[in-house]
C-alpha positions, 0 to 999 in steps of 0.5 A: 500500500505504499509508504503511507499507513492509513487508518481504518475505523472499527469494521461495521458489520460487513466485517470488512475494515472502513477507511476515511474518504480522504485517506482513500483518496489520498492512497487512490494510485496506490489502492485503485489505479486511479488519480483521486479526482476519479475516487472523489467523481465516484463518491461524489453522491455518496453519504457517509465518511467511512467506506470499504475498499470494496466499496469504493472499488464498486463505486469507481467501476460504476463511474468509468462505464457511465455513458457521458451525455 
């Protein structure tokens, strides 16, 4: 994951570890192969601060294939 440790909250009953917005974010290169103007465009309509790799990882393949209009 690179040379920046980040932090994750207590797992919230999926029993996968969450992790701040802006830590995924700033570990985007790292953690999906993409800038963090793209995580940031994924998560856009999103509620909440804590979110699963997982989740995130879901949320920016939804957002590559949205067709442009």
């Amino acid at each position: 994951m690179g040379g920046k440790k980040i932090s994750k909250t207590p797992e919230a009953g999926s029993g996968m570890p969450r992790y701040e917005l802006k830590e995924l974010k700033a570990q985007a290169k790292e953690l999906f192969g993409v800038r963090a103007e793209v995580v940031a465009g994924a998560m856009h309509d999103t509620d909440g601060q804590h979110f699963s790799i997982a989740e995130v990882q879901g949320k920016i393949q939804q957002f590559m294939k949205a067709k442009v209009v």
